[in-house]
C-alpha positions in Angstrom: 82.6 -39.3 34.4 79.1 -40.4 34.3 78.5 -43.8 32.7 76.7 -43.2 28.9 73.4 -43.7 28.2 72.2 -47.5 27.4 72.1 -48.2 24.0 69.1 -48.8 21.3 67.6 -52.6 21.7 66.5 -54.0 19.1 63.0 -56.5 18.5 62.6 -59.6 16.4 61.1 -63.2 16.6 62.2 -65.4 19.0 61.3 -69.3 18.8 58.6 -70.7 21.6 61.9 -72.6 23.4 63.5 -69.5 23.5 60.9 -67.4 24.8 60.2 -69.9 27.7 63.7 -70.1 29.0 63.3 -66.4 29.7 59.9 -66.9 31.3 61.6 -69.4 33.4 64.5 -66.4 34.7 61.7 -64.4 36.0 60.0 -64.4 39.2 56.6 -64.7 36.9 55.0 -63.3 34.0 51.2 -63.3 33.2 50.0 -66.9 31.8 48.9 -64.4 29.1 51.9 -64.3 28.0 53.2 -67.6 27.6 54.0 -69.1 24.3 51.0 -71.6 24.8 48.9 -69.0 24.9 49.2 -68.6 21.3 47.6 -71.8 20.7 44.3 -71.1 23.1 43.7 -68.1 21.2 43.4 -69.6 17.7 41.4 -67.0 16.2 44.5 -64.7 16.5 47.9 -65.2 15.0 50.5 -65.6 17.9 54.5 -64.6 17.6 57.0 -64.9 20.4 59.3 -61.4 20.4 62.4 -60.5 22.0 64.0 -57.4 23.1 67.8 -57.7 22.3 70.6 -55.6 24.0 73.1 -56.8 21.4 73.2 -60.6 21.8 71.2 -60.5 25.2 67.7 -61.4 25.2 66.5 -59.0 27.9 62.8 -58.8 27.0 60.1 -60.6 26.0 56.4 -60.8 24.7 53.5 -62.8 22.9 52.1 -61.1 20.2 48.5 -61.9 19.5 47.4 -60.5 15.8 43.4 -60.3 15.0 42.9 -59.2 11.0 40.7 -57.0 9.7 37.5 -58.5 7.7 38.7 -58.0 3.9 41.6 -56.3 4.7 45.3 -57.8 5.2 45.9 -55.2 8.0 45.9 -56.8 12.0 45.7 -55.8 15.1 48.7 -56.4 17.3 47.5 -56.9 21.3 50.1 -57.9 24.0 47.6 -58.7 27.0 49.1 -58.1 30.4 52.5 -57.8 28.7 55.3 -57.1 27.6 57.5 -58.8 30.1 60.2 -55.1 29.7 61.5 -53.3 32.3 59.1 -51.2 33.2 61.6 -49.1 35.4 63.5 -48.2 32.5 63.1 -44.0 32.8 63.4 -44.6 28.7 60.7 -46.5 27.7 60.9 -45.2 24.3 64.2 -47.5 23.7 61.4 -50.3 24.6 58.5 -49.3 22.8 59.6 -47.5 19.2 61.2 -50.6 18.3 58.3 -52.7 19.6 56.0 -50.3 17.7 58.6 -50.8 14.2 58.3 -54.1 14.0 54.7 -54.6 14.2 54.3 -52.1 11.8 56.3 -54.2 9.5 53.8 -57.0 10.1 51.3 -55.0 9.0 49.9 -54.0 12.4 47.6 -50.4 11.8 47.6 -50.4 16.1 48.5 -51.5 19.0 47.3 -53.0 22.4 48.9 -53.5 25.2 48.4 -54.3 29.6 51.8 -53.1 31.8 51.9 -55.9 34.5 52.7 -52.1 36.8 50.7 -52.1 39.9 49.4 -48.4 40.3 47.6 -48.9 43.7 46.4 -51.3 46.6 43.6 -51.3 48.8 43.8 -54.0 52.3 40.4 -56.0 52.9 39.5 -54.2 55.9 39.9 -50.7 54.2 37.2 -52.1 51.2 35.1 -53.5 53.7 35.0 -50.8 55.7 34.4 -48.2 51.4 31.4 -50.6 51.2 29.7 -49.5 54.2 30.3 -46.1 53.5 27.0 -44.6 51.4 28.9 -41.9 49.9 31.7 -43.7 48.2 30.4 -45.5 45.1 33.8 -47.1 43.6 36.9 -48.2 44.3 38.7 -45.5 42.7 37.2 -42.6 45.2 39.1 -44.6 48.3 42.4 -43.6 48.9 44.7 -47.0 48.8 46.9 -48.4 51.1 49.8 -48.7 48.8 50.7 -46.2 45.6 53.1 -47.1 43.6 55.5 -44.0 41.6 56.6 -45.7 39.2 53.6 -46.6 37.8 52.6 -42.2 37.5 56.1 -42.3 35.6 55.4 -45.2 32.9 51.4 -43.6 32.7 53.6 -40.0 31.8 56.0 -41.6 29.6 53.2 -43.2 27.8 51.1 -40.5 27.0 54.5 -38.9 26.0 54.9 -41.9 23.4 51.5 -41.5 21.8 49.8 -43.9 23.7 46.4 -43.5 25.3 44.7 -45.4 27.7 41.3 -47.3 26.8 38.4 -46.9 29.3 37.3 -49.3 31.5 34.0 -49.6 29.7 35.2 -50.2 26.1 33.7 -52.8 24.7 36.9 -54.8 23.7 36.1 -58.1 23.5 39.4 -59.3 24.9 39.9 -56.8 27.4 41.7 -57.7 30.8 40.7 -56.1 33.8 42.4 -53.4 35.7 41.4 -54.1 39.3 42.1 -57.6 40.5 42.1 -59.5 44.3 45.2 -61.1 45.1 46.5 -62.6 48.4 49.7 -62.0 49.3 51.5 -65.8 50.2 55.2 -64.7 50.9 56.6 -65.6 53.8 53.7 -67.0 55.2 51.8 -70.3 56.4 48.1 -72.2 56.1 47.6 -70.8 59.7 48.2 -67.2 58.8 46.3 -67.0 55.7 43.2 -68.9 57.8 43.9 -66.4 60.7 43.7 -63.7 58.1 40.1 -65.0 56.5 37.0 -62.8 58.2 34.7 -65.4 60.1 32.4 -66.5 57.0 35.4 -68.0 55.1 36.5 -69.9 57.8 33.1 -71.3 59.2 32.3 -72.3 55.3 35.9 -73.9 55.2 34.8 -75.9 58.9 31.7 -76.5 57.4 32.6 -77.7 54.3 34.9 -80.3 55.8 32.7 -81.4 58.4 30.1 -82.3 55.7 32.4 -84.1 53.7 33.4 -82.6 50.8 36.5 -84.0 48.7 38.3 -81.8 46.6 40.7 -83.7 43.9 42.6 -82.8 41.4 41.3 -83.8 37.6 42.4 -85.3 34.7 41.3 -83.9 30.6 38.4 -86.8 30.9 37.1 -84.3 33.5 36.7 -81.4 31.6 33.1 -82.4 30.3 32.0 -82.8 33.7 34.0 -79.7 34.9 31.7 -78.3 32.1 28.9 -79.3 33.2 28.8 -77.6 36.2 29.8 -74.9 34.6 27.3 -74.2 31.8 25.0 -74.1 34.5 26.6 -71.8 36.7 26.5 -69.7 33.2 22.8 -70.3 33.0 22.4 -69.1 36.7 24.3 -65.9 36.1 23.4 -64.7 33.1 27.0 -65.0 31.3 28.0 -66.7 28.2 29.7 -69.8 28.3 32.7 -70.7 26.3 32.4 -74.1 24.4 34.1 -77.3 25.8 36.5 -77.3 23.0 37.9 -74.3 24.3 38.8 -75.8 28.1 40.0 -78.8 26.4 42.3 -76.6 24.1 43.4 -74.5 26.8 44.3 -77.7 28.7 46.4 -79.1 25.9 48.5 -76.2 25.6 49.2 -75.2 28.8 49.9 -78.6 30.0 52.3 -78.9 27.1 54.4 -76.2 28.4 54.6 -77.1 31.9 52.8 -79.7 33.6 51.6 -78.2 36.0 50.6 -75.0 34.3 47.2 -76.0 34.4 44.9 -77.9 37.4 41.5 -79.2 37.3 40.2 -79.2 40.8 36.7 -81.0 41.4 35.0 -80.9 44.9 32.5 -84.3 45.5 30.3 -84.7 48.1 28.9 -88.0 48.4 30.1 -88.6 45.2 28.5 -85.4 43.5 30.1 -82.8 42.2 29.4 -79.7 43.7 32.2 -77.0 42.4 35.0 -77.4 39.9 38.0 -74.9 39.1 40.7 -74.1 37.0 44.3 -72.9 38.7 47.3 -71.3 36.1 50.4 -71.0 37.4 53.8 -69.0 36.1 56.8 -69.3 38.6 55.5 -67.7 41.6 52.3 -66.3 40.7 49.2 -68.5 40.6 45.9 -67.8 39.1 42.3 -68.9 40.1 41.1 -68.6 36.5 37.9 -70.6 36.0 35.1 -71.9 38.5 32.0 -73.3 38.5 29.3 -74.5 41.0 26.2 -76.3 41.5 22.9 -74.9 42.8 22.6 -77.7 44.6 24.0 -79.0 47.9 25.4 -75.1 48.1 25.0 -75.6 52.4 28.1 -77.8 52.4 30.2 -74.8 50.7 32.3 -76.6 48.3 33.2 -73.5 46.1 35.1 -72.6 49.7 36.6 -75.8 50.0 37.6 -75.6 46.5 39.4 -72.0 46.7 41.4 -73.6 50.3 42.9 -76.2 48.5 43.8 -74.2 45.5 45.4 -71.4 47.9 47.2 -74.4 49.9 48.4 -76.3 46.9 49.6 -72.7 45.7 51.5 -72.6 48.3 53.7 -75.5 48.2 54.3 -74.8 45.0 56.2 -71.6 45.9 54.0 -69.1 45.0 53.7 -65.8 46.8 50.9 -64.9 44.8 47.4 -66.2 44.8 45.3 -64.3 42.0 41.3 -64.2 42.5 41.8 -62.3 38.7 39.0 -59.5 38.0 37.1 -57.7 39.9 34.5 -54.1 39.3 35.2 -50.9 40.6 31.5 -51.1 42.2 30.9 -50.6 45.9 27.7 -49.8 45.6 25.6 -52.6 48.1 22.6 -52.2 45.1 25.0 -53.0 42.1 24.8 -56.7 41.8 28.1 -56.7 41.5 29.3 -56.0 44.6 28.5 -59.5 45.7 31.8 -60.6 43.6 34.2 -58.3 46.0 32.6 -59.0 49.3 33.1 -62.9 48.7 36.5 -62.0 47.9 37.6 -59.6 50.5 36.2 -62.7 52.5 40.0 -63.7 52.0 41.8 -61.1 53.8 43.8 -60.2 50.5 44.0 -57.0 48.4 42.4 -55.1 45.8 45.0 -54.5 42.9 44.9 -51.5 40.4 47.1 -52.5 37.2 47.7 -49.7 34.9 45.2 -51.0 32.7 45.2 -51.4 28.7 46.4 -48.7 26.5 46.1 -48.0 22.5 48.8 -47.0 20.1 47.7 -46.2 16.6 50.2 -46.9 13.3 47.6 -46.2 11.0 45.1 -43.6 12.4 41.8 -44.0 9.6 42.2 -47.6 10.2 42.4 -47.5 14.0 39.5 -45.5 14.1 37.3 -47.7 12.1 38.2 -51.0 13.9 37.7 -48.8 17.2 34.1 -47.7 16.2 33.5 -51.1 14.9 34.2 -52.4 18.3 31.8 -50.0 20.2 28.7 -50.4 17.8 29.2 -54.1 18.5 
């Protein structure tokens, strides 16, 4: 006889203690979706949600919910979550109940990243797309590494009603679909160094030979980390997010784990020259902010910076060291492209998620907020 077919789950709140514990039974989920996260993202509405199998708590997510001007209608946007199985070949037992209960929060749609990597490209093969004049993105190379289960949960999605958004959308809180990452399991300092192209390791050399200190930093540090990097803003033509924000994002994330968050500053002769942010979940660590001085840019403290960060990684058990976003562009005129060569300076990989995807509950109101979204 073959064994019956699991049963429904059901979804309902789940306190912020609760919801950690689980975090802390997995190998990592995204810092995204901690419960802290809840209290960076203060514009939104947060809630901690569990999938139950009976009495067992065998999934988990952070809800984020953004309302409508004038209207008491929200919505609901899980980034780079839920923390389900994705495996599951009935994902509807995940997501129908998931979609009920935001519904009854008065959700009209919603958003949502699978942590499911589709496909992986190896430094040498995007170093080798980028010299290539006919291939323009990342998506024309064929990858190292494909993944089937993500072409099953991208089936069984479309199946459900969802759809995927397009790169370009204008979603102001967004994640991206291709990241770098380098791969730390099962190896040492020497092997990730040996596995750095030339550049990265003369600017590491250099870097030390000149002198450059790279220390961890306390919250008193965040206007100076701040500093540096309103000007790095200036320089590169992005908008900077207020110091209220880092010091917020500090407080929370420290709150839940001490280490969740580092400040890294890099000094040489007593001037700072880079500053950093690192986020860490269990084994997965993420390179999330940085900043750096036009100044004194010959003693290469943003390397010095990223080695310390990788090594302190490291010992901290991760196998995972996440660069975070990077474009599709590998096109040696797009501006851009600048971004991936000083990562795939690293000798890690280019990482295709399954990107962000959109389910409607209330179709008239969807399409307003979406429209809204893209005029803006």
């Amino acid at each position: 006889m073959s064994a019956p077919p699991p049963g429904p789950l059901g979804v309902r709140p789940i306190s912020a203690s609760e919801h950690l514990d689980f975090i802390r039974s997995r190998a990592s989920v995204s810092f995204l979706q901690t419960p802290a996260w809840a209290a960076v993202k203060s514009e939104w509405r947060g809630e901690s949600i569990g999938w139950f199998d009976g009495s067992t708590l065998v999934g988990a997510a952070l809800v984020l919910y953004r309302q409508l001007p004038r209207v008491k209608r929200f919505l609901a946007y899980l980034p780079e979550g839920p923390d389900i199985d994705w495996t599951d070949p009935d994902l509807g037992r995940w997501l129908t109940p998931l979609a009920a209960h935001l519904k009854s929060q008065g959700a009209f749609g919603i958003r949502m990243g699978p942590q499911v990597v589709a496909r992986r490209w190896h430094a040498a093969t995007i170093k080798q797309a980028i010299a290539d004049p006919v291939l323009q993105r990342l998506s024309d190379v064929p990858a190292d590494d494909s993944d089937a289960t993500a072409l099953t949960v991208t089936t069984a999605l479309s199946g459900l009603g969802w759809k995927e958004i397009p790169i370009d959308d204008g979603f102001s809180a967004g994640q991206p679909k291709f990241n770098f990452q380098i791969p730390l399991g099962g190896r040492d300092e020497q092997d990730v160094l040996a596995g750095m192209n030339q550049q990265w390791r003369r600017n590491i050399k250099k870097a030390a030979k000149s002198g450059v200190e790279v220390t961890r930093g306390e919250r008193g540090d965040l206007a100076e980390f701040h500093r540096v990097y309103a000007e790095t803003a200036d320089r590169d033509h992005f908008t900077p997010r207020p110091l209220s924000y880092f010091e917020r994002m500090w407080d929370a994330l420290t709150a839940e784990e001490p280490d969740r968050l580092v400040l890294y500053l890099a000094r040489h002769e007593g001037d700072l020259v880079a500053a950093t942010t690192m986020v860490r979940v269990g084994a997965h660590a993420w390179y999330s902010y940085g900043a750096s001085t036009t100044a004194k840019r010959d003693v290469r403290g943003s390397n010095a910076i990223q080695w310390q960060m990788i090594r302190d990684a490291m010992a901290a058990g991760a196998t995972v060291y996440d660069m975070r976003g990077i474009t599709e562009t590998l096109d040696p005129d797009d501006s851009h492209v600048g971004l991936i060569q000083f990562k795939v300076g690293t000798g890690g990989e280019a990482v295709e998620y399954l990107g962000e995807w959109d389910l409607p509950l209330n179709r008239a109101l969807h399409l307003g907020f979406t429209t809204y979204l893209k005029r803006r």
